[in-house]
N, C-alpha and C positions, 0 to 999 in steps of 0.2 A: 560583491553580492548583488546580483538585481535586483533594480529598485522595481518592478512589474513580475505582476505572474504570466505564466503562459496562459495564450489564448488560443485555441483553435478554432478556424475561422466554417469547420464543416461541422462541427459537433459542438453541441452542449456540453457542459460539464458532467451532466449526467448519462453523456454517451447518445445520446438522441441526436440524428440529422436534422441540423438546420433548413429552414421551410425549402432557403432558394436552392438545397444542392438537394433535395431529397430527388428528382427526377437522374439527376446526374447520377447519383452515387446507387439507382435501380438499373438506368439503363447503359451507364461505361464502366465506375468501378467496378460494379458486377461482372464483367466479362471476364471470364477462363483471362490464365497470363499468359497463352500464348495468342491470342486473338488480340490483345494490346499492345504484344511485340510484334506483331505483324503491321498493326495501325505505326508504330514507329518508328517501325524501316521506311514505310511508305512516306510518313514526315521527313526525316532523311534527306530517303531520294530526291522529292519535293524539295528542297532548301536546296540541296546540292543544284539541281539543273538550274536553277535559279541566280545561283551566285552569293544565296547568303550565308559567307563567311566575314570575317573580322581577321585582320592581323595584330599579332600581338608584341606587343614592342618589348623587345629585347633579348628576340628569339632568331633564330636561324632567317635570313633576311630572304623575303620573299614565303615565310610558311603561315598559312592558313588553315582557320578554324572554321568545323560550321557551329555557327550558335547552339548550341544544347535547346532543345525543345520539349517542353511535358507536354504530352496529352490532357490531361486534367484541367481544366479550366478554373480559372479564380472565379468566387462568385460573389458581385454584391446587389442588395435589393436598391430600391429606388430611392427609396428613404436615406439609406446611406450615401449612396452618390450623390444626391439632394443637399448634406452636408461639406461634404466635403469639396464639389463646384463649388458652394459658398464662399468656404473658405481661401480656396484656390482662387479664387477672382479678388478677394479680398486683398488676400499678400502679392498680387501680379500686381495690383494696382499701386498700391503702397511703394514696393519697388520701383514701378515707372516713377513715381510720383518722385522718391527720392534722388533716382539720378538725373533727374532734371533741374531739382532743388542743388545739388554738388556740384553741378555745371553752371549754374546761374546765379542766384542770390544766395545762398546758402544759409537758408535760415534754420536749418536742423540747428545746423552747427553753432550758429547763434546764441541761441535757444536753449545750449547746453546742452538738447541729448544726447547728441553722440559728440565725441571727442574728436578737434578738429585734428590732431595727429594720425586715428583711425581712416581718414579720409584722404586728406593732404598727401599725408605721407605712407600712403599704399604705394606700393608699387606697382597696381593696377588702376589706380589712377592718372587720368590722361589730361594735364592740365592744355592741352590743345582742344580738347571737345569746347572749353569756356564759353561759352557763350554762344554755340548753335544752339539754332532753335530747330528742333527737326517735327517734320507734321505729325500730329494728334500729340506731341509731347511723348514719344515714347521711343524708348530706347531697349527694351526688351519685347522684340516682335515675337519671340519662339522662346517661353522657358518651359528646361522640363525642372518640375516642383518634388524631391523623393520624399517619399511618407513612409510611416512604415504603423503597423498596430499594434496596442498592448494591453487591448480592451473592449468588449464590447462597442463602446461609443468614443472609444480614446483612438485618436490620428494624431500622432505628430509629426511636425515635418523634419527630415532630418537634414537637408541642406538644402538651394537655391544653385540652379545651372543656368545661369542668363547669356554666358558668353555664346558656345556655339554646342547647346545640347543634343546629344544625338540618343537613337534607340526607335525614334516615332518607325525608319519604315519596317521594323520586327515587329513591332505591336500591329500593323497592317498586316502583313507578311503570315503571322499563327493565326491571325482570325481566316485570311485566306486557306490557311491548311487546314484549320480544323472544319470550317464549311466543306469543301473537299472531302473531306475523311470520316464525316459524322454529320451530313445533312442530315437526317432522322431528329438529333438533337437539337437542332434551329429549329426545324417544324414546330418540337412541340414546347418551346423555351419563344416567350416575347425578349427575345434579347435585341439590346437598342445598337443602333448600328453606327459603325465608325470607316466606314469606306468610301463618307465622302472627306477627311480630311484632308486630301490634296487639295480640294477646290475652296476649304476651308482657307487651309494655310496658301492660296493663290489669290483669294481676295485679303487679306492682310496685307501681302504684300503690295497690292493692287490700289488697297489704304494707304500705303506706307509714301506710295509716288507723290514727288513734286506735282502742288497744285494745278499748276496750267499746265499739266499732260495730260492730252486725251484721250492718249492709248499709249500707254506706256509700258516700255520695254523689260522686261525682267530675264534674271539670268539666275544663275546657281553657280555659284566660284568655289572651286575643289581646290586643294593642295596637290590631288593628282591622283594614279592609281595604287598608288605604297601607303597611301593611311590609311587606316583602321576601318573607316568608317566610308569609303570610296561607293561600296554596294549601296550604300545609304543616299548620296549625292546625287550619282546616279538613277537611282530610284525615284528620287522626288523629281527630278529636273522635268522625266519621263511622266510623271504622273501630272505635273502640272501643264505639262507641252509647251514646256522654256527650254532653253540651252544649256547646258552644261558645259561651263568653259574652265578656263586655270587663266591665272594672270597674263601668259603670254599671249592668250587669244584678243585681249584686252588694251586699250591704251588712251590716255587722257590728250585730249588739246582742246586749251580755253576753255577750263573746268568744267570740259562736261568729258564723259568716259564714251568710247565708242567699243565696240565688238568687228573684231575681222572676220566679214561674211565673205563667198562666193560672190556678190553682188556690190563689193564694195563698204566701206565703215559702215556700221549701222551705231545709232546713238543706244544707251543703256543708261536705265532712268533709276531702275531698283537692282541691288544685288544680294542676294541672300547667298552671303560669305559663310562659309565652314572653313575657313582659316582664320588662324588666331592674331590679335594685332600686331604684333611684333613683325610679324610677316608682310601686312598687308600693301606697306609705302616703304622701301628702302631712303628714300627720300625724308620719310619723317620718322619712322622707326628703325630696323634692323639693316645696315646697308649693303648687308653679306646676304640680305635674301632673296629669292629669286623665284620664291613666289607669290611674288605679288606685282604691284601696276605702281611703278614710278608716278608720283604727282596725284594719285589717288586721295589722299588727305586735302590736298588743294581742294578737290573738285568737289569735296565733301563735304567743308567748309563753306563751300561758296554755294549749298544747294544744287549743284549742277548732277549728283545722283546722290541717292540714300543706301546707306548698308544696313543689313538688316541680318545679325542683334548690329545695334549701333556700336562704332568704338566708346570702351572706358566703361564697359556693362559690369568688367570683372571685379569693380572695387564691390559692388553690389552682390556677389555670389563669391567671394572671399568669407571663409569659414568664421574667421573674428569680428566682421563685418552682422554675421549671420545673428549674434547675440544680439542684436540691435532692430531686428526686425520689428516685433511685438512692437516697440517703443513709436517705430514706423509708420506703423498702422494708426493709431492713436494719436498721434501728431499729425499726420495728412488729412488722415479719412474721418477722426474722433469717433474709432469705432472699438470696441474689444475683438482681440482675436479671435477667430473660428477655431480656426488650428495652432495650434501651441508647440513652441519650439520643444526642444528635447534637453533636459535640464544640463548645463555645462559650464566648464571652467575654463576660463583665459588664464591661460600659462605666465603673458606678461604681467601676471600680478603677484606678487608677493604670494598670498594667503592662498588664491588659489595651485600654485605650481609648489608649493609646501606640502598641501593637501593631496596632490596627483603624484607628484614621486614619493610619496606614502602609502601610496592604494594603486601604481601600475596594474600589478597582477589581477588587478577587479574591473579597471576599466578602457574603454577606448580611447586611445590617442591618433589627430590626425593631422596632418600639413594643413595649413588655413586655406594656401591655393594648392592641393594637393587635388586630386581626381581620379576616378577608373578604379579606385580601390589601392592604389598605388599607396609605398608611404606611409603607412597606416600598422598602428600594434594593436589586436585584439588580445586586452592582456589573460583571460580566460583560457587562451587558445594558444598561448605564448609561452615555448622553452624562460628557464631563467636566463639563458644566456640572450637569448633574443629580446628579452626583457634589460637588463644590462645594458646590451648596445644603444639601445633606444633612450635609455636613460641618459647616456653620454650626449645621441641626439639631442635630447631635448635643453640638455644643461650647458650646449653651447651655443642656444637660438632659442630661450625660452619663446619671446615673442612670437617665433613660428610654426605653435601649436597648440591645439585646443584638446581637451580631454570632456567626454561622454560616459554616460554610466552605458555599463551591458545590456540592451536592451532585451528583453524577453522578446523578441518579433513574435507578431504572431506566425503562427503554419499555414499548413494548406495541403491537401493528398498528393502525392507528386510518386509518380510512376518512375521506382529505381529497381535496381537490377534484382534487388529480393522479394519485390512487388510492392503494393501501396503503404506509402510512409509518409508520415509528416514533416514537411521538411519547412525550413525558414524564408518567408517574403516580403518583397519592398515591392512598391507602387512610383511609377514615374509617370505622370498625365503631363501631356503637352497644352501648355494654356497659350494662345493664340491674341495678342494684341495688336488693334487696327483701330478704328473706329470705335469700337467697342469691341471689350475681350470674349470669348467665345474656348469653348473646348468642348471636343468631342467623350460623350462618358464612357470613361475606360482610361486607359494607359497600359505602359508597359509594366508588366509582371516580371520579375526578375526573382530566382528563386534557389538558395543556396544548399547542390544538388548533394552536398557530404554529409552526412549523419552529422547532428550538431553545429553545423558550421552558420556563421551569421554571415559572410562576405558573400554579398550577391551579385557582386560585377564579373560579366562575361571574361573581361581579362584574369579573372582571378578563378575560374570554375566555375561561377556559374550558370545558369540557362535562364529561360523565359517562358511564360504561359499566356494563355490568350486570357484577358481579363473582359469580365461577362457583368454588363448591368442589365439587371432586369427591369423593362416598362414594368407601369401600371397596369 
């Protein structure tokens, strides 16, 4: 059973439009539906010439998707966003705060609040990070934060991506289409603008360099053009007017990292990696890999360049890890939470994994380091038999699962083949750590495009909307 009712985030209970979409919902949802199937092709096309697809793992090698895109914009006022930046700087911080704390003194764990087995013994725990000190203290340069609504005033977050979050260039990418497609609506909407986040996320990194450099070099390191998220790499490298290389263009001597130019080694000070660590040093991690830069963890260790999110960010965005947040906050910062985790049970405990294989068919179950939607039983949504199998999963790895109640998400008007319907959404905002944390208002809108359905990851069905704050 849900523990929330539905919210709709256009409408009243009473059926009346909300103040910030009433202009919206006079001058688009109004429109005849062949006038907004027309506006969709034209999105489309747009995405298409562009390049924004995604591949999806596990499919015929080499096939592409283009992201699903609504017309309809998410809308929230100022007020809201006001809250929720709050919060969102609150929990980035906490997070830095703690994996700097696991790498060094460890006084959480001291302390008693979190268990040092949870920490220790993660297996995204990098006991080689020990004891770098990396500049400003921060080890999550880029997280995207998922939230989702079940209320008026109610945000909770529903997990932490610290390792290597992607989505930031579609939430760029819909606000450029729909300016293109519906100038008319910017004119008379003070919507707050998100198109400088390149230079945003180019001075973070620019934060992130080794102190005595005075110009320091930065790069963007892909795994290549077969992952998923390659359009994305690309994108940013471009936006920022860095390089975009892969390990091989790369190579260490006398820990510092160099770049092979036309002009001979060039040094490389900052790298904002989108490869995961196991890849990064065959030397320290995975020896069978081959995309990454032999002697890279040397040169890392010794300051000689910064990667950015740092390694060992994953014990910190591990789903059982994630229970431990709130407590986080409060310990570091001695603050109460803004945003509030989403009520849940650890599997490796007696009472709770008693309690979950009692009630599957009611709620969410998901891998701790699971991702993309992968992995994952929405038991509402779930055959018995599908329910079954996962049961055998979980009862021979309790510890490698966490269960959530169904959350009522809130909706949103989303333009589907039978015309305007409410369909279900999450919120991904990219919060920015440098010097000080910063993030542009807005994020990616992710929104689950099936009648009823709650999965809103692109790999799984779903699309994306341009998300709209309203100035004062």
């Amino acid at each position: 059973m849900n523990e929330f009712a539905l919210f709709d985030e256009m409408h009243h209970p009473e059926g009346v439009v909300r103040a910030q979409y009433q202009d919206v919902a006079t001058q688009l949802i109004s429109l005849p539906r062949e006038a907004l199937a027309h506006k969709q092709r034209e999105a489309e096309v747009l995405f298409r010439r562009l390049g924004i697809t995604f591949a999806v793992y596990g499919e015929e090698a080499g096939a592409e998707r283009l992201i699903p895109f609504d017309l309809i914009p998410r809308i929230f006022s100022a007020r809201e966003w006001a809250l929720l930046e709050r919060g969102l700087k609150q929990r980035v911080r906490a997070l830095n705060a703690f994996l700097h704390d696991i790498y060094h003194d460890q006084h959480i764990i001291k302390a008693g609040v979190i268990p040092a087995h949870q920490v220790l013994e993660n297996s995204l725990y990098r006991p080689e990070m020990c004891g770098i000190n990396l500049p400003n203290q921060v080890y999550a340069h880029i997280a995207g934060i998922d939230l989702v609504r079940v209320a008026e005033n109610d945000f909770y977050v529903l997990e932490d991506n610290l390792r290597t979050p992607s989505g930031v260039s579609y939430m760029l990418e819909n606000r450029n289409t729909m300016m293109r497609l519906f100038p008319d609506l910017f004119a008379s909407h003070a919507v707050a603008p998100i198109n400088h986040y390149p230079q945003m996320l180019l001075h973070t990194l620019l934060d992130a360099a080794p102190h005595n450099v005075d110009k320091p070099v930065i790069v963007v390191m892909t795994p290549g053009t077969f992952n998923s998220a390659y359009f994305e790499h690309a994108f940013l490298a471009s936006q920022m007017g860095v390089e975009l290389v892969e390990g091989k263009d790369l190579f260490v001597h006398a820990d510092k990292v160099y770049m092979h130019t036309t002009e001979g080694p060039q040094q490389v000070h900052v790298i904002y990696r989108r490869v995961d660590d196991d890849f990064l040093d065959p030397l320290a991690f995975r020896p069978d890999s081959t995309l990454g830069v032999p002697g890279l963890m040397g040169a890392y260790r010794s300051g000689g360049v910064v990667l950015a999110n740092g390694i060992g960010t994953g014990v910190a965005d591990d789903k059982s890890t994630y229970l431990y947040v709130p407590a986080m906050i409060e310990f570091y910062l001695g603050e109460k939470p803004v945003l509030s985790n989403v009520p849940t049970w650890r599997l490796s405990e007696k009472e709770d994994l008693k309690y979950v294989l009692a009630h599957l068919p009611e709620l969410v179950v998901k891998e701790v380091q699971g991702s993309g939607g992968y992995g994952m039983l929405v038991g509402p949504a779930s055959t018995p038999a599908e329910i079954a199998a996962y049961r055998e999963r979980i009862l021979a790895a309790p510890a490698s699962f966490i269960a959530q109640p169904t959350l009522a998400l809130s909706t949103c008007p989303t333009l589907v083949d039978a015309g305007i319907a409410p369909r279900h959404v999450d919120l991904r905002p990219f919060v920015l750590s440098g010097k000080d944390i910063r993030l542009v208002p807005g994020g990616l809108t992710r929104v689950a495009l099936a009648e009823g359905s709650l999965v809103v990851n692109s790999s799984q069905g779903g699309g994306t909307k341009d998300t709209w704050v309203l100035e004062d």
